[in-house]
C-alpha positions in Angstrom: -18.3 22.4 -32.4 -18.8 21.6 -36.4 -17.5 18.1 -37.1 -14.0 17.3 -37.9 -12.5 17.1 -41.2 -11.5 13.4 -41.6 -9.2 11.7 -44.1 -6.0 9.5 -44.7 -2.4 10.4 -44.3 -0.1 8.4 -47.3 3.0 7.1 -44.7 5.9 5.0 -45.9 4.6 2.5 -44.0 1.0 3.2 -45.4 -2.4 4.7 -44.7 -3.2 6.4 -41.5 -7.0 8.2 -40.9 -7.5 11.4 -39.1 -9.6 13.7 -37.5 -9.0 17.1 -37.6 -11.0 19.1 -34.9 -11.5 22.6 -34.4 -10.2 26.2 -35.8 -7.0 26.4 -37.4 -5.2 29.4 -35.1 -1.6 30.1 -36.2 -0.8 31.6 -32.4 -2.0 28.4 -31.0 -0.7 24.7 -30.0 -2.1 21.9 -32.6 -3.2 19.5 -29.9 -1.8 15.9 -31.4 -3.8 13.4 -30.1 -1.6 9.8 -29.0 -4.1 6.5 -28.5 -4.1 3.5 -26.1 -2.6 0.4 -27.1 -6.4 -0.8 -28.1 -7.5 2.7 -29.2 -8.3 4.2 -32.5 -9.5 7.9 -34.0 -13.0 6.4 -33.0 -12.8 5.8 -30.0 -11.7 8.9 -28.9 -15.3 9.4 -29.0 -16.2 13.6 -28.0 -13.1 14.2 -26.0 -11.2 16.1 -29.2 -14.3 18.3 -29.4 -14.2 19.1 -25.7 -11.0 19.7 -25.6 -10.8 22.2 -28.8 -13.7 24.0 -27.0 -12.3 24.3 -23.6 -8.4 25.3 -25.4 -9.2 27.1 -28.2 -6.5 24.8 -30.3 -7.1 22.7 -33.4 -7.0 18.7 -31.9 -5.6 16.3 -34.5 -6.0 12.7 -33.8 -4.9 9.8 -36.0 -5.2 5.7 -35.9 -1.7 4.4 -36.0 -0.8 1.6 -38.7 -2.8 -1.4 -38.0 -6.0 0.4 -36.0 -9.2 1.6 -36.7 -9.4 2.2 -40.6 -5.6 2.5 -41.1 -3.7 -0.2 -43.5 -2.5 -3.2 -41.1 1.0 -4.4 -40.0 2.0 -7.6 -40.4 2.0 -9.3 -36.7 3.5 -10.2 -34.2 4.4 -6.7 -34.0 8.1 -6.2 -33.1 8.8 -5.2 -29.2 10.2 -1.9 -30.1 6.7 -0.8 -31.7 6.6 2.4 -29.3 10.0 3.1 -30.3 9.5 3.1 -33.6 6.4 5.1 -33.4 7.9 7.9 -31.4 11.3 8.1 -33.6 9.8 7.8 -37.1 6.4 7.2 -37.4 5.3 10.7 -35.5 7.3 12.8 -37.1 6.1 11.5 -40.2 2.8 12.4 -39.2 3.7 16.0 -38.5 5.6 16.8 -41.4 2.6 15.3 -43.3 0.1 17.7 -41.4 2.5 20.6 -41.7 2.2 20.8 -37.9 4.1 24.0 -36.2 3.7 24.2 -32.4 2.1 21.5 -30.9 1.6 19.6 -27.7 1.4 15.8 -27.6 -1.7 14.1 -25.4 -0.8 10.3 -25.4 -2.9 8.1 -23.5 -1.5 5.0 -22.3 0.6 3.4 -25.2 0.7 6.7 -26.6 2.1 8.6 -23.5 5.0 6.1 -24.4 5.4 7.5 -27.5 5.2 10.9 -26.6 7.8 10.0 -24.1 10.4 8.4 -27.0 9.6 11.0 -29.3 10.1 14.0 -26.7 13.2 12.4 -25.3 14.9 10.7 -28.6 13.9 13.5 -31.5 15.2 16.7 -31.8 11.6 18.3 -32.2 11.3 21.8 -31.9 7.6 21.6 -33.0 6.5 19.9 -29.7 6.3 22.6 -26.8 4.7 20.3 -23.7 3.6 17.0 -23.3 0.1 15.8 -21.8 1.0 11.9 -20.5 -2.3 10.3 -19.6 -1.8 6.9 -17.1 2.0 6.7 -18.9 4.2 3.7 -19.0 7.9 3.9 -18.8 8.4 0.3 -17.2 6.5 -3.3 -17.5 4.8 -3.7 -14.0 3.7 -6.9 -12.7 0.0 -5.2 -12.3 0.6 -4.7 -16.2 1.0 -8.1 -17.4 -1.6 -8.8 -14.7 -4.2 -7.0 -16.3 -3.4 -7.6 -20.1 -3.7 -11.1 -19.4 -7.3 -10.5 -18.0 -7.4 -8.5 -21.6 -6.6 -11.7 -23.3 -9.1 -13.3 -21.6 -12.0 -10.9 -22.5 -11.2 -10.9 -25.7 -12.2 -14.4 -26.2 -15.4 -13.6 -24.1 -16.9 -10.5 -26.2 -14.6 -7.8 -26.1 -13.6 -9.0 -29.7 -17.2 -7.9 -31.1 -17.2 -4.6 -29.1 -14.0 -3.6 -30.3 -14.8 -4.5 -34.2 -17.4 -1.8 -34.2 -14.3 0.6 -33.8 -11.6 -1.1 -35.9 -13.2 -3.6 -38.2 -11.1 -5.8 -40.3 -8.0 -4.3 -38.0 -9.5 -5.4 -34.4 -7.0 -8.7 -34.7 -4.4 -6.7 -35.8 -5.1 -4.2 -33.4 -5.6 -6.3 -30.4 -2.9 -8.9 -31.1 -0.6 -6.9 -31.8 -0.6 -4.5 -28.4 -1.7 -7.9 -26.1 0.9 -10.7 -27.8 3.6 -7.6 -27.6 2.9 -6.8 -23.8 2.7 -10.8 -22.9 5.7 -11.5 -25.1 8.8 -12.8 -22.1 11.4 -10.6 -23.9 8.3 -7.6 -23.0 9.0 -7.9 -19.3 12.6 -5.7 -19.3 10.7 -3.4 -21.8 11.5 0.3 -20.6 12.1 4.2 -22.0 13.3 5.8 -19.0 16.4 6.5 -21.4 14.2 9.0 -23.2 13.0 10.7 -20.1 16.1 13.0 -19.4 16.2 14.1 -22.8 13.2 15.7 -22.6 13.2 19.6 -22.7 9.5 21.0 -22.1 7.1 20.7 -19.8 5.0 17.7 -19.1 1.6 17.4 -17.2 1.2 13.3 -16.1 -3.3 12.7 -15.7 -3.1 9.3 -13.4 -5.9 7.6 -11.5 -5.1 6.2 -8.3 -7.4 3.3 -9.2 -5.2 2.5 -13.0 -5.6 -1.3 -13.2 -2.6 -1.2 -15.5 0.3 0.9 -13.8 1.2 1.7 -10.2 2.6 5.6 -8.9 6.0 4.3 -9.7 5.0 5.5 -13.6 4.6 8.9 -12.5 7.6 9.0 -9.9 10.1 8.0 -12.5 8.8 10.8 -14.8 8.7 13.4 -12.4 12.2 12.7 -10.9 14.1 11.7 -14.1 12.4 14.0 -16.7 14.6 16.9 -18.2 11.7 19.4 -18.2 9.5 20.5 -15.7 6.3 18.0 -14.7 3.6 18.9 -13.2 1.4 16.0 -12.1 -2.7 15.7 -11.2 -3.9 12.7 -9.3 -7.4 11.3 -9.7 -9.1 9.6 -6.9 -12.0 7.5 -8.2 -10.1 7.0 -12.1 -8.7 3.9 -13.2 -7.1 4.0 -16.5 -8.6 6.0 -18.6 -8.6 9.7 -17.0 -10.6 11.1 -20.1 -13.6 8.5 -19.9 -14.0 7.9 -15.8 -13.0 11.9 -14.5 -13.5 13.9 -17.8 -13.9 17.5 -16.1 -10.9 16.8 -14.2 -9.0 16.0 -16.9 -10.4 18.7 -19.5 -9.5 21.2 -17.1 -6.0 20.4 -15.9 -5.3 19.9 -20.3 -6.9 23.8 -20.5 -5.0 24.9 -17.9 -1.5 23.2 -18.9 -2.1 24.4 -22.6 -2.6 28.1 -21.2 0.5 27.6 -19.4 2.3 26.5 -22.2 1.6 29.4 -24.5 1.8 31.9 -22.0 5.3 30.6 -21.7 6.1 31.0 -25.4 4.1 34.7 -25.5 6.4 35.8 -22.6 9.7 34.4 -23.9 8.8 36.0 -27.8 8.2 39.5 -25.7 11.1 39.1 -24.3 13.6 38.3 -27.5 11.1 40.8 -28.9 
């Protein structure tokens, strides 16, 4: 694949980067990549590249306010940061790309905002939803886990992490762990947004996610206003695209097919 086209988005709120990977096809899905609550456009690493090769769609990933090299936010960062990400900030982002179709791939955090922004915005542009290891609920096992987070971070994850966001990996860590360990975090939830949602969904969970139980993926499938189709990992904790990549490349291909032979099929048949 040639390297992506990279720049800066000007936002109300600021400047975002991007990376803009693969052809431009107009009878395609823009794939509109969705990071973790620690991730950035970097560390996305090869998986836009793989997945424009194995789809055939143009992948655009961006580093939301306060990550990688975007601008920072002031901290802490309010409790309704998803919220506002889904509902303003996103479609901010595709009006500034001049996206058409797309599908949404959030990991983590960003399967959040996929959610909120599938199930609170009248979007027309997004035709499916890829929700990789999805929260709709705080879990005990969360708070667990992002406390071990905290604890890391003191103990070298800082460093690692700077090599990815620079000057933002305070801002960037502090604001997703102080958020998530905040008390008023605990009753945090967006199953609101989940019956409002209209297309189809794919949920990528590992059976071994440190950071969310099945009780994610039952809430979507059983309160979700579209059809979901889920794929299970054995041997994957958190982060489907790093620990089973081929798994995960292939059920994305395969959902992305689905979707537009869904849209070829309904044009032939208004045609």
């Amino acid at each position: 694949m040639p390297e992506p086209s990279t720049g800066f988005l000007d936002l109300p709120g600021g400047r975002v980067e991007y990376a803009d990977h693969g052809a431009r096809h107009d009878d395609a899905p823009v794939l509109v990549l969705l990071h973790e609550g620690l991730g950035c456009v970097a560390l996305w690493k090869d998986f836009p590249s793989v997945l424009a090769a194995a789809t055939g769609c143009r992948v655009f990933a961006y580093s939301r306010l306060g990550y990688g090299a975007s601008d920072p936010v002031p901290l802490p960062r309010p409790l309704t940061y998803m919220h506002d990400e889904g509902l303003h900030v996103l479609p901010a982002v595709l009006d500034a790309v001049g996206v058409g179709r797309c599908v949404l791939v959030g990991h983590s955090d960003g399967a959040s905002i996929a959610i909120v922004h599938a199930g609170g915005v009248s979007d027309a542009r997004v035709r499916g939803l890829v929700l990789m290891a999805p929260h709709v609920f705080n879990e005990t096992l969360s708070v667990s886990s992002i406390e071990k987070a905290r604890d890391a971070y003191d103990r070298g994850l800082r460093e690692k992490l700077a090599r990815y966001h620079g000057d933002n990996v305070d801002c960037a860590f502090r604001g997703w762990n102080d958020a998530w360990l905040d008390p008023g975090f605990l009753d945090w939830n967006i199953e609101e947004f989940l019956p409002g949602i209209d297309v189809q969904a794919l949920v990528i969970q590992g059976r071994d996610d440190e950071y969310g139980t099945l009780a994610q993926v039952e809430a979507i499938e059983q309160q979700s206003g579209g059809k979901v189709a889920t794929c299970l990992l054995d041997h994957c904790g958190h982060s489907p695209h790093r620990d089973q990549l081929n798994a995960t490349r292939d059920a994305i291909a395969a959902f992305v097919a689905s979707v537009d032979a869904r849209r070829k099929s309904t044009c032939a048949s208004d045609g």
